[in-house]
Residue, then its C-alpha position, 0 to 999 in steps of 0.5 A: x969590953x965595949x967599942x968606943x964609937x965617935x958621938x955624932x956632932x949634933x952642933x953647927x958644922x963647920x967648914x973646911x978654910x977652903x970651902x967653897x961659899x958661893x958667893x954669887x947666891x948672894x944678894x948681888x943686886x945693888x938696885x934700893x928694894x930689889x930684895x923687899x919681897x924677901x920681907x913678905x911672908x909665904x902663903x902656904x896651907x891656908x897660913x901666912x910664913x913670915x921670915x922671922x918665923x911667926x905664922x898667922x891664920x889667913x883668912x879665906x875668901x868669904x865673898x868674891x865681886x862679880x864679874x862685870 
């Protein structure tokens, strides 16, 4: 005789009607190119994190000016 167990939801949640969304963590700035920097990737361990999710070596600094 074998307990039947509820299979995990692997899929997407989802929320109840009344869930709250937060709304105001949206973009809420109407300002043209207040959100532009969101295009740019991340620098994170020696590699650049686009949003879209393709990471690309960067190169380090191999020589630096002096200072005046």
């Amino acid at each position: 005789m074998s307990a039947s167990h509820p299979q995990p939801n692997l899929g997407r949640a989802t929320l109840p009607r009344d869930a709250y969304t937060c709304p105001e963590l949206g973009r809420t700035c109407m300002r043209p190119g207040a959100y532009d920097a969101h295009a740019l990737p991340s620098l994170i361990a020696g590699e650049r994190r686009y949003p879209d999710g393709r990471i690309e070596r960067a190169n380090p600094i191999t020589s630096r000016s002096p200072k005046p």
